[in-house]
N, C-alpha and C positions, 0 to 999 in steps of 0.2 A: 604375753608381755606387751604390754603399751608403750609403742614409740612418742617419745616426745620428740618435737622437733627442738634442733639447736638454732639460736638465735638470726642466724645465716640462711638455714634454711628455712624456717617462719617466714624470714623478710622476704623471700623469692616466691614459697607461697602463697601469702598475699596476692604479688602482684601476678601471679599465673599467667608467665608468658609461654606463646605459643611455638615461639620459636627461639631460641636462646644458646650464646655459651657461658657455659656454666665453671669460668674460669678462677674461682674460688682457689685457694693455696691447698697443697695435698694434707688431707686426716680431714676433712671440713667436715667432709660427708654426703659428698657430691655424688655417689652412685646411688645412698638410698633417695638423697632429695631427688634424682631424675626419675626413679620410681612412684615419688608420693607425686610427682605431677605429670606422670602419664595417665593415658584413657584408653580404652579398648585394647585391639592388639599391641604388643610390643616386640620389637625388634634388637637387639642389640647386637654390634658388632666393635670391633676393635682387634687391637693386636694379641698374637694366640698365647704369648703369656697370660693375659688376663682372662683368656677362656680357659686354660687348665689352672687356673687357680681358683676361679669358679668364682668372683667374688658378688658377683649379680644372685644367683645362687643362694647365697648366704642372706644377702641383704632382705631379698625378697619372703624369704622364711622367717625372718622378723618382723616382715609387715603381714603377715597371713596372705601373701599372693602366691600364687603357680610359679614356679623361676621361668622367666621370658626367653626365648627362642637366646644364642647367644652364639654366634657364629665369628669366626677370624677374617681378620681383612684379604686373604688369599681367599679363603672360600667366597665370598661375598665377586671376589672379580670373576671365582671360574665357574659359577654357577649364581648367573643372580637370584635372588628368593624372590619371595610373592609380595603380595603391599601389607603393608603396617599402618596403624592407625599412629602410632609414635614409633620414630625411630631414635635410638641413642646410643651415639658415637662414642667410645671410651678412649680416652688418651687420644682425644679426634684431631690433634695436629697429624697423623697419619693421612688424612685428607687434606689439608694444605697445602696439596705441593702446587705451587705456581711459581714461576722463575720470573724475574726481571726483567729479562732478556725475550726478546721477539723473535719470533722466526719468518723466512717466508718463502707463501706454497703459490705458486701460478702467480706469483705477481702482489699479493694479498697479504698485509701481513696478521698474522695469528699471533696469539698468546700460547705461552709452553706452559703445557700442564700435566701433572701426572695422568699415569694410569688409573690410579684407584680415586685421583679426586673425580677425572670423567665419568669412572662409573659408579660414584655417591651423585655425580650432578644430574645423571641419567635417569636413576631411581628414583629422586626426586623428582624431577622434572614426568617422568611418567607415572608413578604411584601417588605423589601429593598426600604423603602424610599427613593429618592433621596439628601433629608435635611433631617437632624437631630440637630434642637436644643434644648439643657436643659437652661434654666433658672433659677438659685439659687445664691442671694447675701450670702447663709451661703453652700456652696458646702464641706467644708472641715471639720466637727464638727468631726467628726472621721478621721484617716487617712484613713483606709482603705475605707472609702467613693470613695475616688479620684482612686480604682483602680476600682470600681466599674463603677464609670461613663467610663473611658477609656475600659472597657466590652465591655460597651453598646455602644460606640459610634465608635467599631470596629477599635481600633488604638493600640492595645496589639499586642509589637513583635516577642511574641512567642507561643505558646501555652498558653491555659488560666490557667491550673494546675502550669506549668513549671514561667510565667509569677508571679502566686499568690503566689507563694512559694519565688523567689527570692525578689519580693515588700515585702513582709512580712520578709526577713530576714533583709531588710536596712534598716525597719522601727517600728519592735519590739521586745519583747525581753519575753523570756518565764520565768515562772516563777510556784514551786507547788502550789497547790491549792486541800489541803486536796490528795483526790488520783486522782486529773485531774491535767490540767496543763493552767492557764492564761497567755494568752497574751496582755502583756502591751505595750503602745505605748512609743516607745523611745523619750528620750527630747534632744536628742544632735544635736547640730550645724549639725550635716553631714546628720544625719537623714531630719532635715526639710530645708535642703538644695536641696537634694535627692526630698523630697514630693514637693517644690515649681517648681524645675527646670522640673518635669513630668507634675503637673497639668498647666504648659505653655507651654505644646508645643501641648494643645489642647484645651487649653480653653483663656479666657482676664477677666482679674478682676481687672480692671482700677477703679478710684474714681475718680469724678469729681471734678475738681481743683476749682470751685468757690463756693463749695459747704459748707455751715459754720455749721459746728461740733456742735452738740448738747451741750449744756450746764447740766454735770452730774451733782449731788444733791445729796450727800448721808446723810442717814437718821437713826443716829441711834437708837434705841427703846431698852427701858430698859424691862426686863423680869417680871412677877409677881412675885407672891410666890404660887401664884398655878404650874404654871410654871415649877419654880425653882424643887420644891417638884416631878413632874410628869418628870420631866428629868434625879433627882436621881435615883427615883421609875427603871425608866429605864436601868441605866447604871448597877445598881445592877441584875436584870435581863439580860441582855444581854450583860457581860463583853466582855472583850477580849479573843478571843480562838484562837490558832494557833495549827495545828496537830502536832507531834512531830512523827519523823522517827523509826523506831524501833527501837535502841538506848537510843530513849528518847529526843534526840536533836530536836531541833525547827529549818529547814533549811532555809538559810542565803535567806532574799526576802519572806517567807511564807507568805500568806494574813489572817487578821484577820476575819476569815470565821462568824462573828459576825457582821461587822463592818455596811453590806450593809442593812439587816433589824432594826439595831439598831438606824443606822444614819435619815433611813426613818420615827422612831419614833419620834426621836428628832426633823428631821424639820416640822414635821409638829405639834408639840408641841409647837414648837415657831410660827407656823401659827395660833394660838389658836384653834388645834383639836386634839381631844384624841380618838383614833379608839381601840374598844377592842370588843373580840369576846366571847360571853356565850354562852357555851353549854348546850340544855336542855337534859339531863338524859333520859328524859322519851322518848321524841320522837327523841331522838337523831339526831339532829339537831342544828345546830351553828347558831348562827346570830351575823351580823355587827354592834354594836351599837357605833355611834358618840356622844362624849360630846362636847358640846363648855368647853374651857378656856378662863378664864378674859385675857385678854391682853391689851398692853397698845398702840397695831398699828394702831389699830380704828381712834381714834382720830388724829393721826399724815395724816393721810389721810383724814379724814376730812378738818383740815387747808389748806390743799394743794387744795384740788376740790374746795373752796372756794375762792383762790384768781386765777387759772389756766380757761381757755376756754374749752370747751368739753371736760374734759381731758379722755384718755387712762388708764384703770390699768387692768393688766396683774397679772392672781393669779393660781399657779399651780392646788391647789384642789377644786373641784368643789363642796364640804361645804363649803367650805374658801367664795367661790362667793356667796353663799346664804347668809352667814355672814355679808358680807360687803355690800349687798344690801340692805339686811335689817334694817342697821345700816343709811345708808346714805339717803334712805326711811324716814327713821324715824328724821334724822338732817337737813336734805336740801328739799329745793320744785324742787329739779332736775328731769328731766326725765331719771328715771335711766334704762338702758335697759343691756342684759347681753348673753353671748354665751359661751354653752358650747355645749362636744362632743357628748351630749344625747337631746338636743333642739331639734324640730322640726325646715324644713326649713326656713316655712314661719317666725319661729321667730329670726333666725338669717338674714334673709330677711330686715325685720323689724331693728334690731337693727343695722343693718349696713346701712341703710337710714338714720335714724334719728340720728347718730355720725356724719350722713355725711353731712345733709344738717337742725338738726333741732336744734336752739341753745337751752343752757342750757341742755346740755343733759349730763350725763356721760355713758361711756361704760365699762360693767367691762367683762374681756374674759378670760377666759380659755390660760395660756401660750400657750399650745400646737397648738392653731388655730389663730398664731401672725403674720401668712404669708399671703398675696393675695389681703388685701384687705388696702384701703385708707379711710382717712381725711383730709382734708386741712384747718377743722375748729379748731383743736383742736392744742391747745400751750403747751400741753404737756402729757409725759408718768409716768404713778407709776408703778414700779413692787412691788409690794405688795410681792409678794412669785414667784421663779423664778428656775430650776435646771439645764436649758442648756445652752450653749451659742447660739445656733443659735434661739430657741427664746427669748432671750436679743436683740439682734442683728435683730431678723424680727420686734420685736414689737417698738423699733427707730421707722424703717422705717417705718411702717403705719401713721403717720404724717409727714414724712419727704421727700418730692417730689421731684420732678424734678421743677415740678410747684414753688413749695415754699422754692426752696435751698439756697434762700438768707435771710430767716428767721431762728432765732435763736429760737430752742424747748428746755424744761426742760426736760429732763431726772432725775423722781426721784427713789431710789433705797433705799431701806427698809432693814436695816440690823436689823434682827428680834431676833439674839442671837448669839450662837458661831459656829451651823453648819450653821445657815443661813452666818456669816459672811466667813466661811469656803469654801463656795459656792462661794462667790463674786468671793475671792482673790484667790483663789487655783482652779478654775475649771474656772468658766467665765473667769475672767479678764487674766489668762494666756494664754485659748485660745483664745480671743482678740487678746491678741498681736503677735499671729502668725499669725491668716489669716490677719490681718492690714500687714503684711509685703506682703501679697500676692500682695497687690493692687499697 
């Protein structure tokens, strides 16, 4: 069978760059286009969902090539491989980690960097691939992601200290934080005018123009009284703290050094989970004990798997997933199957087969592993419980193909109380609408 290119990847084609992110929206078709323009050896690595889903694998058997070497970003750090002629990164914000924040060793200050971006900049730096490309429909979740990727893909025009220093001053803005100092990312016009005009002069994050936009569904869920009760419980325990200068004064921007474990209580109290720790005295030892709360989401997701095709739901905590499995177990004859980041392979093996090809099935996943892999049975997604935008945005895509872009999917979205709603509009949905300008 003769692959024709799609319009998107003809245009990239063409211009046959050597080094490139290939930050197209998810269904585009961005793992075969990273094959139609690789040469020689191939390498590919990424996160180990998308290696047991195998979808390099598949692509490559439709273009009559050998399937390419395809290794997990753990394997890759605890045994580096050999050189490649092209290497390609799948869902390659996995190597972006660079923070904001500086550190510093003898005096000197350094840039914080992940583990696994060190040892993609390593490989590169000693192997010198001839191709290099990343792969990620969500490339920008952070700003500083984007100077990350241009590290690595060796297109910084200056120095990399001198380089990180100047990106970091047009694109955020310090701030105290107790006796440290945060760096937050700027929201003004010039700033993300600044981030779109660099992340294109090395990357293409095109959307395909025939492609029809999911149909969003918001859902919103009234709280209990157990609820209610266990989120005062909290706010009284963990008000608002802001340090005050010697003076006494609260400076102008200080962060509510409360805010970030308190918030964490509450959403997942609106997830129906109560996490609290007893210490035993005697053996002085802590333990993690989980209570379920009544809640009223259950149900609202039920309705939904009952009139939708294989649906998709996507749930931050991995109680949360046993919850709802149990629940949907218990009300439907569904084949429920479920993935999270402590499963064995063979069973995320498993349940990514049977979303894919076994009907009546549900899949319930873990947010964080919303990238790599497909369905084209299923008419729609739930985010049950949700805290980033790039998996909002990877878990669309898993029903939403290239194959199938002329089919309209649900998107439903579970506003679960006031942080979860907090989360939609103020964190997702804002950056939405900036990488939507990318494309």
């Amino acid at each position: 069978m003769k692959i024709v290119p799609n319009p998107i990847q003809a245009e990239i084609l063409a211009l046959d760059p050597k080094r490139y992110l290939l930050g197209a929206g998810t269904g585009v078709g961005k793992t075969m286009l990273s094959l139609m323009l690789a040469e020689g050896t191939i390498l590919v690595v990424s996160p180990k969902t998308n290696r047991i889903d195998q979808n390099f694998a598949r692509d490559a058997k439709l273009l009559g090539m050998v399937p390419p070497p395809h290794i997990s970003k753990e394997d890759f750090v605890k045994n580096e491989p050999g050189p490649c002629d092209t290497l390609i990164l799948d869902e390659a914000e996995f190597a972006f980690g660079v923070d904001a924040v500086t550190y510093r060793r003898g005096g000197i200050e350094h840039i914080k960097t992940s583990g696994i971006h060190d040892a993609i900049y390593k490989y590169i730096q000693k192997h010198k691939p001839k191709r290099i490309y990343f792969l990620s429909a969500t490339s920008c979740e952070k700003r500083m992601q984007a100077w990350a990727a241009a590290r690595l893909l060796g297109v910084l025009k200056k120095s990399d200290f001198d380089s990180f220093v100047a990106f970091r001053a047009d694109t955020h803005v310090s701030r105290p934080r107790g006796y440290s100092t945060l760096w937050l990312e700027k929201k003004t016009k010039k700033a993300e005018l600044i981030i779109k005009g660099f992340l294109r002069s090395f990357g293409y994050f095109g959307e395909a123009e025939d492609k029809v936009p999911p149909k969003i569904i918001d859902v919103m869920v009234e709280l209990t009284d157990a609820q209610r009760l266990k989120i005062m419980e909290t706010g009284e325990k963990y008000p608002e703290k802001k340090t005050a200068t010697d003076n006494g004064n609260v400076p102008k921007g200080a962060i509510d050094e409360n805010s970030a474990i308190r918030n964490g209580i509450l959403y997942r109290i609106e997830c129906g989970i109560f996490t609290e720790y007893i210490y035993d005295d005697e053996l002085h030892t802590e333990k993690k004990i989980f209570t379920e709360i009544p809640n009223n989401y259950l149900i609202e997701i039920l309705k939904i798997v009952k009139v939708e095709k294989n649906p998709i739901i996507f749930v931050e905590y991995k109680k949360q997933i046993a919850i709802i499995k149990a629940y949907l177990e218990k009300h439907t004859d569904c084949n429920v199957v479920m993935m999270n980041g402590t499963v064995k392979n063979e069973v995320k093996a498993k349940a990514l087969h049977d979303i894919r090809t076994v009907p009546n099935t549900i899949m319930i996943a873990q947010s964080s592993m919303s990238a790599g892999w497909e369905t084209l049975l299923s008419s729609a997604t739930i985010f049950a419980s949700v805290t980033r935008w790039r998996h909002f945005q990877q878990g669309i895509g898993r029903n939403s193909r290239h194959q199938n872009r002329l089919e309209e999917k649900n998107v439903y979205r579970l506003f679960l109380g006031p942080t979860s709603h907090n989360i939609w509009i103020d964190r997702i949905d804002v950056r939405k609408d900036f990488n939507d300008t990318l494309k």
